[in-house]
N, C-alpha and C positions, 0 to 999 in steps of 0.2 A: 585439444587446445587446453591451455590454462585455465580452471576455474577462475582465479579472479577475472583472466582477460573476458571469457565469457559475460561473467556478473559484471564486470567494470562497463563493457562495450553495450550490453543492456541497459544496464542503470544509465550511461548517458544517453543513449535515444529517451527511455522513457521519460527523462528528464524533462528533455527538451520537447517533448510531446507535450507533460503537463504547461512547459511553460508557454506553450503555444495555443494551447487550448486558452488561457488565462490570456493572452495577448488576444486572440480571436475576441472574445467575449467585450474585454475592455473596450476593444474596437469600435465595437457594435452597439457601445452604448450603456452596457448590461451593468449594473450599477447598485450597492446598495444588500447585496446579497450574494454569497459567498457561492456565485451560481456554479464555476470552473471549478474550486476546488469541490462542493457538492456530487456537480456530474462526472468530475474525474474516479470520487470515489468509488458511485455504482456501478460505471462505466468498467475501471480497472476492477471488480469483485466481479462484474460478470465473464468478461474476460479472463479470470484467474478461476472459474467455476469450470470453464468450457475451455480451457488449456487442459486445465488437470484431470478434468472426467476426461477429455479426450486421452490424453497418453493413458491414462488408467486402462482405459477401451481399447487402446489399439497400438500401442506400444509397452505392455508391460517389462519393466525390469531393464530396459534398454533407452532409457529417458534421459538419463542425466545429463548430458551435457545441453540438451533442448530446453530441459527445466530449469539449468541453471542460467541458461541465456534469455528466454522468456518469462519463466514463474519469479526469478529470485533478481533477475536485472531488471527486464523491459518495465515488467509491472511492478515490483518492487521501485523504481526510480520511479514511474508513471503514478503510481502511488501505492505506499506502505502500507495502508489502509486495507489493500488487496489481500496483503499477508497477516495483518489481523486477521479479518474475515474470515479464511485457509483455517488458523488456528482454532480458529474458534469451533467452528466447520470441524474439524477431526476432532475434536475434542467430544464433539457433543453425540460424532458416529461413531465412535470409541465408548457413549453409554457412561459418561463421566459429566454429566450436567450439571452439576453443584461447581467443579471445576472449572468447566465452561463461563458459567454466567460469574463468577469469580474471576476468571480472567477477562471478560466482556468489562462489569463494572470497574476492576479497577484499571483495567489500560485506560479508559475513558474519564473516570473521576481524575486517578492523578494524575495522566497526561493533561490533562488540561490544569491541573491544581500546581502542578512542577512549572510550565508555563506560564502560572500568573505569579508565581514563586520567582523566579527569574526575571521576570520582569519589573517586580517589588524590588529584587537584589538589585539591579540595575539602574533604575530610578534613585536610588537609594545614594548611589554613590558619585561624586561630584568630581570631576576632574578639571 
């Protein structure tokens, strides 16, 4: 099959998983704390640990389209946060930790600083 259709047909369930998760919760009351997208994160990093050690284990070299549909779609649209994680994670079993925590701090500082940046821009401007 298609790479993109794989990654496409992924990223939309995981999508709509996270948005369901966030619908659950609001539901429920849960309020005040950023609880769904929190438990989406650890949730999808655990799952993105125990996808990939599993093909690792038990499907070497013959993964890709499984990975493409579950690592880079499902969890990737479930949440991107999984695929930091990944990154960060090979990077640091690769023996490259200065690297690592370089790509940790700044995916985080200016992802959030690009974010308040755009929303500056956008305030900003009057229609």
């Amino acid at each position: 099959m298609n790479a993109f259709l794989l990654v496409g047909a992924g990223g939309a369930l995981g999508a709509l998983g996270r948005y369901g998760v966030g619908l659950f919760l609001a539901r429920s009351g849960v309020a005040g704390f950023p609880y769904a997208t929190l438990g989406v994160n650890i949730f999808g990093s655990l799952l993105m640990g125990l996808l990939i050690g599993a093909l690792a284990k038990f499907l070497p070299g013959g993964q890709n389209e499984i990975r493409l549909f579950f690592a880079v779609g499902l969890l990737g649209g479930f949440t991107t946060f999984s695929a930091f994680s990944l990154d960060a994670i090979v990077l640091m079993e690769r023996g490259h930790m200065m690297q690592a925590g370089t790509y940790i701090t700044v995916s985080v500082v200016a992802s959030v600083l690009a974010l308040f940046l755009g929303l500056l821009i956008m305030r900003g401007i009057s229609i």
